[in-house]
N, CA and C atoms as an extended XYZ file, in Angstrom:
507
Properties=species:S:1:pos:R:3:atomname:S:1:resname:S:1:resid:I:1 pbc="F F F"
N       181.409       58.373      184.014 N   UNK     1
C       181.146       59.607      183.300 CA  UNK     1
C       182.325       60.575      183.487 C   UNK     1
N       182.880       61.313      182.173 N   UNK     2
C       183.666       62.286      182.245 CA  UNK     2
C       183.428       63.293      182.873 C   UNK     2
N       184.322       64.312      183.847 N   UNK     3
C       184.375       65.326      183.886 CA  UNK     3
C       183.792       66.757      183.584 C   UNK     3
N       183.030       66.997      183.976 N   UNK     4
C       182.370       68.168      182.965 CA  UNK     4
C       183.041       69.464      183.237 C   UNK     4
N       183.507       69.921      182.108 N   UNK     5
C       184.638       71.480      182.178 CA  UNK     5
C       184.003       72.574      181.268 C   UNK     5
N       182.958       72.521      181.194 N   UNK     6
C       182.351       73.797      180.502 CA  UNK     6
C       181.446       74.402      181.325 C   UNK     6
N       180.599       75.866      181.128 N   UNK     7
C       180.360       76.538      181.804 CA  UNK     7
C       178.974       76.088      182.660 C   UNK     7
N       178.657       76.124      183.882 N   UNK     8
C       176.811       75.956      183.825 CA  UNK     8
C       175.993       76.934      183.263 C   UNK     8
N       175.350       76.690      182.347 N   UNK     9
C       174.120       77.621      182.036 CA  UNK     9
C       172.824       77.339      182.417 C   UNK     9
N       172.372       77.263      183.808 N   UNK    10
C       171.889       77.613      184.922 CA  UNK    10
C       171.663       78.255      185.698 C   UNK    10
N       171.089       79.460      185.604 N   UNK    11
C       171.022       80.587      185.863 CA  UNK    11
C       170.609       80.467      187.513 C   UNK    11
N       171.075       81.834      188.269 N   UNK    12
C       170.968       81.909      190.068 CA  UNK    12
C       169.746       83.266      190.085 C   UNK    12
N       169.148       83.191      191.083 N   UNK    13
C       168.327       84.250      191.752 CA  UNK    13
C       169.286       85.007      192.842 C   UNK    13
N       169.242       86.293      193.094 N   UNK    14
C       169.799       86.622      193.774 CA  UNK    14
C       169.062       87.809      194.212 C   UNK    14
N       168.508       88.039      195.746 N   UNK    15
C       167.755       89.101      196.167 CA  UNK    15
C       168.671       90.412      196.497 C   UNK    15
N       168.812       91.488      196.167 N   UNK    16
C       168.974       92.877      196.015 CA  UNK    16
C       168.667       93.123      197.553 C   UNK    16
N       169.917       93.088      198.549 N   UNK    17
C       169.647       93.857      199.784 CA  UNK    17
C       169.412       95.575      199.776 C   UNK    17
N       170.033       95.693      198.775 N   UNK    18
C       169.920       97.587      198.794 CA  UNK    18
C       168.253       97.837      198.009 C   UNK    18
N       167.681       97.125      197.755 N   UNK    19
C       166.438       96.794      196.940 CA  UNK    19
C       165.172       96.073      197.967 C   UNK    19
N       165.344       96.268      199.365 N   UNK    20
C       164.963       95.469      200.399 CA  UNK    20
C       162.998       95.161      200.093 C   UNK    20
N       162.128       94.271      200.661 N   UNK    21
C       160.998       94.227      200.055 CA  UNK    21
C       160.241       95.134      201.179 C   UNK    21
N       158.811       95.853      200.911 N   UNK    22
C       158.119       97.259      200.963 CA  UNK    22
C       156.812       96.884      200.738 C   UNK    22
N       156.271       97.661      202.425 N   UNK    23
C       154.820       97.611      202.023 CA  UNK    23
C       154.454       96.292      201.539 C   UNK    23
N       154.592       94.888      202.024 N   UNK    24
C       153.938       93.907      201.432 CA  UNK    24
C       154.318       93.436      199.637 C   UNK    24
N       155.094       93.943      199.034 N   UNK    25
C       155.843       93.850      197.634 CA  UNK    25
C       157.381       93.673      197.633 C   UNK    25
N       157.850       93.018      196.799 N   UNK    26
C       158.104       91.994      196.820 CA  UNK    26
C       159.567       92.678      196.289 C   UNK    26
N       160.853       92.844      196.999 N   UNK    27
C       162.357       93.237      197.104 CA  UNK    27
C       162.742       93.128      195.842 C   UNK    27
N       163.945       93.999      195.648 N   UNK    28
C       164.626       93.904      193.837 CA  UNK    28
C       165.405       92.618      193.924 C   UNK    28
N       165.323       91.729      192.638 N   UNK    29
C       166.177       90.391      192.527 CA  UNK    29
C       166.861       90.826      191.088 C   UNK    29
N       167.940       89.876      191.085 N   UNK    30
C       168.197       89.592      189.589 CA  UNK    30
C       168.238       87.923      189.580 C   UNK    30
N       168.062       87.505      188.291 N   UNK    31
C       168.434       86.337      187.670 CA  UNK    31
C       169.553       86.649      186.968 C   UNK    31
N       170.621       85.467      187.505 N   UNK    32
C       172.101       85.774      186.583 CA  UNK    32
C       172.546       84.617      185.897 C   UNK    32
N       173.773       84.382      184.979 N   UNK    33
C       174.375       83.457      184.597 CA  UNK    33
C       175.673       83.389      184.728 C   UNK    33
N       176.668       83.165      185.001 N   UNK    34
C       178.291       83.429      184.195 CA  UNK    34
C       178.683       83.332      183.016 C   UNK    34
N       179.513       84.141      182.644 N   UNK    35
C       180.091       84.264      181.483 CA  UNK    35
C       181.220       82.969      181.341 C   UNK    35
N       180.821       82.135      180.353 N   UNK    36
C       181.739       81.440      179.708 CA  UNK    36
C       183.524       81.727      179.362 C   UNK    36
N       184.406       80.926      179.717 N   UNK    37
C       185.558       81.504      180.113 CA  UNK    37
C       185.832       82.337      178.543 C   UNK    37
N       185.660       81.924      177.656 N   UNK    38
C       186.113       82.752      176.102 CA  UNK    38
C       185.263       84.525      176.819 C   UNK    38
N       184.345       84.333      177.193 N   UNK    39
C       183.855       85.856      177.288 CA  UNK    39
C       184.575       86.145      178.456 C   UNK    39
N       185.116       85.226      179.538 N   UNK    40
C       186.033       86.490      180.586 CA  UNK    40
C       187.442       86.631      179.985 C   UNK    40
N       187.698       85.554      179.116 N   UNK    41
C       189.036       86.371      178.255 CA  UNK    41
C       189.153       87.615      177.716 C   UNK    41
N       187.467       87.741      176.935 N   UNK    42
C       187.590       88.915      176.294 CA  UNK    42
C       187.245       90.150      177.001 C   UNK    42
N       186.200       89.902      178.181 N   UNK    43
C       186.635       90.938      179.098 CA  UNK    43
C       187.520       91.477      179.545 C   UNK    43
N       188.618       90.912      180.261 N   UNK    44
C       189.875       91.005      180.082 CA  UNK    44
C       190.510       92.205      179.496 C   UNK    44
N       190.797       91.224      178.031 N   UNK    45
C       191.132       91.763      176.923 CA  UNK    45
C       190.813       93.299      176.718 C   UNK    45
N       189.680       93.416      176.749 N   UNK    46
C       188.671       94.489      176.256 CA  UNK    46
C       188.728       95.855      177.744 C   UNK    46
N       188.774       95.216      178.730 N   UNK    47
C       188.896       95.907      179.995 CA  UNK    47
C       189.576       97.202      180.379 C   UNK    47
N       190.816       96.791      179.770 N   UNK    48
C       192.046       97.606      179.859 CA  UNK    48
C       192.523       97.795      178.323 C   UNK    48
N       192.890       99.193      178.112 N   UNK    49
C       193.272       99.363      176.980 CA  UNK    49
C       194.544      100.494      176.966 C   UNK    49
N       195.543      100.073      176.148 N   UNK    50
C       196.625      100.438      176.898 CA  UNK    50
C       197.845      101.121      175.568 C   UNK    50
N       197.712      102.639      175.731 N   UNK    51
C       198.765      102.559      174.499 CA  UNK    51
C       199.872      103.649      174.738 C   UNK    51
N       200.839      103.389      173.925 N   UNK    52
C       202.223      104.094      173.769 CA  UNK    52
C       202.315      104.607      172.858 C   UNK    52
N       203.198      105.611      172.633 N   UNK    53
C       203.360      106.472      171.975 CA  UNK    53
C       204.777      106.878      172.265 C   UNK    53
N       205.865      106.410      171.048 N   UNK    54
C       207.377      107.065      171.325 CA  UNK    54
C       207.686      107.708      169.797 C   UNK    54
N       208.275      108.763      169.945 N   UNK    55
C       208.823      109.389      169.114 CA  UNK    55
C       210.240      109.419      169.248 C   UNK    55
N       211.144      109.163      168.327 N   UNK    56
C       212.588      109.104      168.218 CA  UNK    56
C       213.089      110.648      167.582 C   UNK    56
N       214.313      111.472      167.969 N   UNK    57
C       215.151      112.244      168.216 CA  UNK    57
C       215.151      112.379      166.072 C   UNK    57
N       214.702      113.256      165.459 N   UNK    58
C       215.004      112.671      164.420 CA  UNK    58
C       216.204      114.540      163.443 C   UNK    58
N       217.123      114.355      163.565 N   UNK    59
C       217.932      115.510      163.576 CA  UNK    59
C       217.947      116.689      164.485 C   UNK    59
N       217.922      117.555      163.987 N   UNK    60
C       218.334      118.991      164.341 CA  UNK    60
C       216.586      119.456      164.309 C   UNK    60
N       216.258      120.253      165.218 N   UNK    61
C       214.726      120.618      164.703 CA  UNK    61
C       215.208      122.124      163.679 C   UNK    61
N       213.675      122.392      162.989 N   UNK    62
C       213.997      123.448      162.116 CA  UNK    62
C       214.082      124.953      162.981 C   UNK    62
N       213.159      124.929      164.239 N   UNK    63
C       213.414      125.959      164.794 CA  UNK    63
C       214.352      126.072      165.872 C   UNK    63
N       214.781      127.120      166.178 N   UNK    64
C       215.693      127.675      166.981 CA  UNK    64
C       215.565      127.234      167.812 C   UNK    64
N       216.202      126.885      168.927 N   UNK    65
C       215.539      126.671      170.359 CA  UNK    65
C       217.204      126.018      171.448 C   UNK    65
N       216.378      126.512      172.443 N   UNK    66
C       218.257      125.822      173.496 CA  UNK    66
C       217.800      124.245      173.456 C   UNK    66
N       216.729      124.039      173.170 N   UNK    67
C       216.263      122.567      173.186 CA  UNK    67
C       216.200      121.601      171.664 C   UNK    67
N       217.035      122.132      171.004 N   UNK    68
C       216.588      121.407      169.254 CA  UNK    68
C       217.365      120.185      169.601 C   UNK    68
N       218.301      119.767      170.131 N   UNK    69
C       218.765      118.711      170.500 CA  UNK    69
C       217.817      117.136      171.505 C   UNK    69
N       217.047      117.670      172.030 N   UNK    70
C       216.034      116.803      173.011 CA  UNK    70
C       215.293      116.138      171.998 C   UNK    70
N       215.197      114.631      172.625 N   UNK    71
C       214.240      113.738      172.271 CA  UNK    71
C       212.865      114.667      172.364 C   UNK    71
N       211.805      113.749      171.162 N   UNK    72
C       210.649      114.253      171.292 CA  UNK    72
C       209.571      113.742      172.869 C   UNK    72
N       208.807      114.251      173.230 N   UNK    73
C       208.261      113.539      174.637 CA  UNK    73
C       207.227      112.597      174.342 C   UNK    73
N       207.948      111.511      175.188 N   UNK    74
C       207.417      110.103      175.126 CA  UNK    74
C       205.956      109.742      176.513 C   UNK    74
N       204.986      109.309      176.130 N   UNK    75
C       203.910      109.526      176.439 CA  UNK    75
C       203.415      107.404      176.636 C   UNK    75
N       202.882      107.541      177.768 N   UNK    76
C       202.487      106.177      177.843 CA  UNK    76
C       200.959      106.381      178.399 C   UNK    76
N       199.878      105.690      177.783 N   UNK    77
C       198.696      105.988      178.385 CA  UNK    77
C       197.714      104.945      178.184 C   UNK    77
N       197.041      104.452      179.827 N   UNK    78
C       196.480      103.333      180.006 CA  UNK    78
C       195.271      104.064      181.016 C   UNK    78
N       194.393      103.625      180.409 N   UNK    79
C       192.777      103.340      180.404 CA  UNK    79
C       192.005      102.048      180.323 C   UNK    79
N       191.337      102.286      181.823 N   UNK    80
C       190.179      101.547      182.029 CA  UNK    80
C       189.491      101.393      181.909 C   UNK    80
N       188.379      100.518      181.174 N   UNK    81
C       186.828      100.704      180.460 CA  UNK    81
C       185.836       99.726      181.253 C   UNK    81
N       185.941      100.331      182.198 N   UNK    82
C       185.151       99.653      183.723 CA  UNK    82
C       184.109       99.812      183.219 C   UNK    82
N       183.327      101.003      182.671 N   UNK    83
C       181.642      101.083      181.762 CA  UNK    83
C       182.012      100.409      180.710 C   UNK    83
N       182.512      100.128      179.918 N   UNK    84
C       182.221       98.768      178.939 CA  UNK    84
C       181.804       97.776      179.903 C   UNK    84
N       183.073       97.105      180.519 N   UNK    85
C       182.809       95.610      181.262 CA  UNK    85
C       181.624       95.837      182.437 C   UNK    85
N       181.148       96.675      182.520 N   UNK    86
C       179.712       96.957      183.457 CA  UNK    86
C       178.773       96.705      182.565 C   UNK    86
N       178.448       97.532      181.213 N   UNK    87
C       177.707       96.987      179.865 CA  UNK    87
C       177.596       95.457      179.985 C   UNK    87
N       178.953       94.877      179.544 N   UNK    88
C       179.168       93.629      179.176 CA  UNK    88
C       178.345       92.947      179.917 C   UNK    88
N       178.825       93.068      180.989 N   UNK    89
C       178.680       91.576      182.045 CA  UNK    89
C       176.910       91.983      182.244 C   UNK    89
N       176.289       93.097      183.053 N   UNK    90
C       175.168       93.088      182.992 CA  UNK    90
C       174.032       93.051      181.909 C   UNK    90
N       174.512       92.918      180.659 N   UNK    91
C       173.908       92.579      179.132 CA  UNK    91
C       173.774       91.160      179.545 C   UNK    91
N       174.892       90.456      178.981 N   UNK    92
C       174.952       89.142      179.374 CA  UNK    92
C       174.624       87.750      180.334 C   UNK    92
N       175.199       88.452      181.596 N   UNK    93
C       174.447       87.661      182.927 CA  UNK    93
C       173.195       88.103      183.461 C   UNK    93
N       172.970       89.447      183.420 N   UNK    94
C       171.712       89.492      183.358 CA  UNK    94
C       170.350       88.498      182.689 C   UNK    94
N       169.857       87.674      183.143 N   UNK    95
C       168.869       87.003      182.191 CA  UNK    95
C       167.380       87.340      182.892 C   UNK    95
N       167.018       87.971      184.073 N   UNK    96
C       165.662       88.563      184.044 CA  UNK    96
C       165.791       89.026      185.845 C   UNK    96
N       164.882       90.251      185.951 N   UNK    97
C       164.743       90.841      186.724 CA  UNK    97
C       163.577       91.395      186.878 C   UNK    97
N       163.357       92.198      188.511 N   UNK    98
C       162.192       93.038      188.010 CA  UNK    98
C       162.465       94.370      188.709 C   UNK    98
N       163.622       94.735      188.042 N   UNK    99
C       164.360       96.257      188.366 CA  UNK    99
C       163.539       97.043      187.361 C   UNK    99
N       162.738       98.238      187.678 N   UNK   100
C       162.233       99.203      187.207 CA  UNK   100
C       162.641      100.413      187.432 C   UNK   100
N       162.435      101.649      186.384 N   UNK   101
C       163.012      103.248      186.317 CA  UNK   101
C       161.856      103.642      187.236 C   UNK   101
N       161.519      105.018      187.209 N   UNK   102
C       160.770      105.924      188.326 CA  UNK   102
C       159.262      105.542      187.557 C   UNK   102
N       158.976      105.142      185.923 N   UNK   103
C       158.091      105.172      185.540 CA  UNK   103
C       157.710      103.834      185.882 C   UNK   103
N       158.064      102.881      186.152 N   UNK   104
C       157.400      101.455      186.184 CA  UNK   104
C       157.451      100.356      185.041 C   UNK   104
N       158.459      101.185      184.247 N   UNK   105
C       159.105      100.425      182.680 CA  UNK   105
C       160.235       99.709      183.334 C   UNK   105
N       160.431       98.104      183.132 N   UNK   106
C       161.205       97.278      183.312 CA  UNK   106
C       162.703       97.776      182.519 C   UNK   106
N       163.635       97.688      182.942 N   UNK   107
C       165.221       98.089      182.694 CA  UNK   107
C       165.552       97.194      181.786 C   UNK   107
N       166.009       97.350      180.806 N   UNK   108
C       166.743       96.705      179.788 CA  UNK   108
C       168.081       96.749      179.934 C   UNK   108
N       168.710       95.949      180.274 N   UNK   109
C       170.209       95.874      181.023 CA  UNK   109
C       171.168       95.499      179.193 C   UNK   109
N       170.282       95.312      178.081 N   UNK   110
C       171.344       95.108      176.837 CA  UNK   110
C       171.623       97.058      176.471 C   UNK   110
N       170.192       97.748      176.902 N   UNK   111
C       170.763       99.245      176.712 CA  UNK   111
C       171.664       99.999      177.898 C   UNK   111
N       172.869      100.549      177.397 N   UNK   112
C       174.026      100.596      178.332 CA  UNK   112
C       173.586      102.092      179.443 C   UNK   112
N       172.244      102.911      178.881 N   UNK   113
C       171.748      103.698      179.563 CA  UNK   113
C       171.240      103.515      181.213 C   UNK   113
N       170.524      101.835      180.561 N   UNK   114
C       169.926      102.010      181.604 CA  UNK   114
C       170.852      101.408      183.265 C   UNK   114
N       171.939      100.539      182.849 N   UNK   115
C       173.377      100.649      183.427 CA  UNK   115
C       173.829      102.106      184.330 C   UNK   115
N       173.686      103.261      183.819 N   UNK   116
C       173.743      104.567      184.090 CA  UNK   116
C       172.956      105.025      184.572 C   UNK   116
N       171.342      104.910      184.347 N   UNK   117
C       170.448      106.080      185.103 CA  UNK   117
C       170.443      104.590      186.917 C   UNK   117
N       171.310      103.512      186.992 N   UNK   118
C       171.018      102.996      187.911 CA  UNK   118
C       171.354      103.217      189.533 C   UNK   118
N       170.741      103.505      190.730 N   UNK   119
C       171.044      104.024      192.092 CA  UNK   119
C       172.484      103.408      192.215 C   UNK   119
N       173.384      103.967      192.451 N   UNK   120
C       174.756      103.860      192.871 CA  UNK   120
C       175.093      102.565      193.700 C   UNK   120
N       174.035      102.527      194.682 N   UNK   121
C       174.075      101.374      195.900 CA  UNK   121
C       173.654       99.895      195.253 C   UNK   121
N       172.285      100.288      194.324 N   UNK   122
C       172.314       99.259      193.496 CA  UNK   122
C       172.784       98.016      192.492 C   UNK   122
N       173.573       99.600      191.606 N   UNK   123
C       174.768       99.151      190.373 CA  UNK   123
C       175.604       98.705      191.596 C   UNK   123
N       176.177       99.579      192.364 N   UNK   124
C       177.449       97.927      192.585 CA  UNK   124
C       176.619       97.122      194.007 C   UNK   124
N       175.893       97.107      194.149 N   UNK   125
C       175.757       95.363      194.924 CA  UNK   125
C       175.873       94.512      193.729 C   UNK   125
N       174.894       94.863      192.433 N   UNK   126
C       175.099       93.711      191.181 CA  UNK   126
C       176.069       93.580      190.770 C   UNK   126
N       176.863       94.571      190.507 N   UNK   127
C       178.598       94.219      189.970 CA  UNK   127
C       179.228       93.478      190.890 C   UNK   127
N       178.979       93.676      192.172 N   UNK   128
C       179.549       92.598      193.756 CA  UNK   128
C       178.917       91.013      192.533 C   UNK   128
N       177.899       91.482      192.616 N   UNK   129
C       177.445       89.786      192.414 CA  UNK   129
C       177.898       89.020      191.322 C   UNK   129
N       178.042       89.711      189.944 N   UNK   130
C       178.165       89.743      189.174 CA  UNK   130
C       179.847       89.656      189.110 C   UNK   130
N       181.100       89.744      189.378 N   UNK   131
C       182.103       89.426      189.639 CA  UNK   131
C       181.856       88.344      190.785 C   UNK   131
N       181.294       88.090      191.607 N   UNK   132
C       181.756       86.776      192.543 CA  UNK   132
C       181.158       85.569      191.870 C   UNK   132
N       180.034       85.742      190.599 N   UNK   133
C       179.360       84.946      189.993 CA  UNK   133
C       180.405       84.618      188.858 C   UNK   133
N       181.530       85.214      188.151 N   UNK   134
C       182.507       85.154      186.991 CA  UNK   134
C       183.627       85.222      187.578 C   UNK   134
N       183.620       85.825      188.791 N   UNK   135
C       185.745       85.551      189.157 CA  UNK   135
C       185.532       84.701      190.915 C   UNK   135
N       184.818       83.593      190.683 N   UNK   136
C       185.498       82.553      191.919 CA  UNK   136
C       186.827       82.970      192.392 C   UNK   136
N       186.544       82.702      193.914 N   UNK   137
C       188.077       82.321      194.553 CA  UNK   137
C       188.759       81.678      194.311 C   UNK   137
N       190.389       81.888      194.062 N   UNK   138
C       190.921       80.495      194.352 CA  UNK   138
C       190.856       79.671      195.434 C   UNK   138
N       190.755       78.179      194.967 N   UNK   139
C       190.700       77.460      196.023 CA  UNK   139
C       192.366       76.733      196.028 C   UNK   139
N       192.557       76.156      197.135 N   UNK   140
C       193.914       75.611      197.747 CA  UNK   140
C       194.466       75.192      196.586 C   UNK   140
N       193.903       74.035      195.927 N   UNK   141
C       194.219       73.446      195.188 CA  UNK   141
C       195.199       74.513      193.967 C   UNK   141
N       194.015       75.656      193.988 N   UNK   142
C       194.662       76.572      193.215 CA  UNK   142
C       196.087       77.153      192.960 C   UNK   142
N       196.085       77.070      194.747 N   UNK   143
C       197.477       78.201      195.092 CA  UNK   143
C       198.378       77.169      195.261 C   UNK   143
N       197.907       76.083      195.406 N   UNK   144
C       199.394       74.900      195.271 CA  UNK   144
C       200.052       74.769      194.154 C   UNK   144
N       199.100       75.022      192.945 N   UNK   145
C       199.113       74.658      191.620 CA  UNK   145
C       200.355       76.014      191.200 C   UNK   145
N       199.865       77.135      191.607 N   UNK   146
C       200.663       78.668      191.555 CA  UNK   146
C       201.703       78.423      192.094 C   UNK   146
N       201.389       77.778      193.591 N   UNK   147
C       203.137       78.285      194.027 CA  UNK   147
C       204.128       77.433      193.521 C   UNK   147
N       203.454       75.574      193.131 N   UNK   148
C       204.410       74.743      192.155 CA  UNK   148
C       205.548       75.384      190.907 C   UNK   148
N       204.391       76.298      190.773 N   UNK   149
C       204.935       76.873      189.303 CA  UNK   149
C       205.364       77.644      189.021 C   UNK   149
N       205.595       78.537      190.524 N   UNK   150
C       206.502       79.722      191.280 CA  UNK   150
C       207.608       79.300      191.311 C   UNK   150
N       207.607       77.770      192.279 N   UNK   151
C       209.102       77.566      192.791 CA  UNK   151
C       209.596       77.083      192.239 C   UNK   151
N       209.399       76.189      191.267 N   UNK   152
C       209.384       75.614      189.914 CA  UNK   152
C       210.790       76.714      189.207 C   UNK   152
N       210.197       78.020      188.835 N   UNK   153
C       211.164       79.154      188.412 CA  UNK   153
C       212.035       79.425      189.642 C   UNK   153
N       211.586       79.381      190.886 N   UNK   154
C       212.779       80.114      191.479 CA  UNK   154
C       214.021       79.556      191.860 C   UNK   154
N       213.415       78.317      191.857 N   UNK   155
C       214.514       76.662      191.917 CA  UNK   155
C       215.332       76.836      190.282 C   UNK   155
N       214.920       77.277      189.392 N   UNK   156
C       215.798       77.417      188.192 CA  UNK   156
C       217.177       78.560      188.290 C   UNK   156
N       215.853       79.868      188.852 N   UNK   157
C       216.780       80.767      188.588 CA  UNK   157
C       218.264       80.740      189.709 C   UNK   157
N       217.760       80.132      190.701 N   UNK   158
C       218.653       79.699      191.827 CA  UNK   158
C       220.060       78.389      191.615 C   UNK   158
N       219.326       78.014      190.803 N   UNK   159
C       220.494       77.058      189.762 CA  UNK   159
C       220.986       77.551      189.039 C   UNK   159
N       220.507       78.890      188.126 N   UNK   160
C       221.479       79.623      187.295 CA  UNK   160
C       222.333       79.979      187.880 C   UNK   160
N       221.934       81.006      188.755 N   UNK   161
C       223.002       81.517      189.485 CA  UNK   161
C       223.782       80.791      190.528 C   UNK   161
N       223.620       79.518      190.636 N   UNK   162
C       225.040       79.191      191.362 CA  UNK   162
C       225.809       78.394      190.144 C   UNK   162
N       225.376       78.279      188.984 N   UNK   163
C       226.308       77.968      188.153 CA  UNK   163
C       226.933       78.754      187.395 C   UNK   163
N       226.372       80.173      187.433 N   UNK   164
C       226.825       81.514      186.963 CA  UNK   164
C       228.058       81.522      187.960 C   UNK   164
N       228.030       81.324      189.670 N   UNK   165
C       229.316       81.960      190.503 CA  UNK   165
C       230.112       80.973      190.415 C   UNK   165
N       229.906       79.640      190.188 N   UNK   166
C       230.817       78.558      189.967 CA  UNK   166
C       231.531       78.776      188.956 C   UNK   166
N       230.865       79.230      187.423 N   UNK   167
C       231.882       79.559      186.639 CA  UNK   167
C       232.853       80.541      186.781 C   UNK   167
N       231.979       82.020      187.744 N   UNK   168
C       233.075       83.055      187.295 CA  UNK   168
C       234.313       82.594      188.497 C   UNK   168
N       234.442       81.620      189.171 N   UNK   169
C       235.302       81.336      190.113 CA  UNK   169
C       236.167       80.492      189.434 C   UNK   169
């Protein structure tokens, strides 16, 4: 039998220590899944959003100034959409719980509210879980594979340049 390289969709239980069990009832859990690698691409993707803005010098300005000569000001600006990918991932891996608001109405983790009205200690133990459930460690194998492909380049660039000083000699 081949290899199997696609995602498990097999969902985990996971008990909520900040959610501990009370009075004989029964501790906060979630049921989770991982996100399929196309959805941590687009997390990713979607995560960070990142833009520039350059304006070029374009003559003489019309008004007066000791400054009509200066470039216009160049502006670079990058933003994190940590509440999207909090949305995301708890929409998604979320597949059942029995996290409730103050009223005793079960949390709907696809509405991004209820993400927000959630106890601080709570929201991130699940984001803990919820990233160690979608971003595994590397394992050895991993970092052999990385540093191959490290030294790989540095063994090149190290050959450039001694054939760069060989020539200029």
């Amino acid at each position: 039998m081949s290899p199997v390289a696609t995602v498990t969709t097999e969902p985990q239980r996971f008990d909520l220590k900040s959610l501990p069990a009370k009075d004989g009832e029964e501790g906060g859990f979630i049921v989770a899944r991982p996100l399929p690698y196309g959805m941590v691409l687009e997390r990713r993707d979607r995560g960070t959003e990142m833009g520039m803005e350059l304006e070029v010098q374009r003559g003489r300005r019309k008004k007066r100034s000791i400054h009509q000569d200066e470039p216009e000001t160049q502006k670079i600006e990058l933003k994190t959409l940590s509440g999207w990918m909090a949305n995301h991932d708890f929409a998604y891996c979320i597949v059942d719980h029995n996290l409730t608001d103050k009223n005793g109405a079960k949390l709907d983790f696809t509405n991004a509210l209820a993400v927000k009205m959630l106890d601080p200690k709570v929201g991130i133990e699940i984001d803990r879980i919820l990233t160690e459930l979608n971003e595994p460690e590397e394992t050895e194998d991993d970092e052999d594979f990385t540093q191959s492909l490290g030294s790989s380049s540095q063994d090149d660039r190290a050959h450039l340049s001694e054939a760069t000083t060989t020539e200029d000699s």
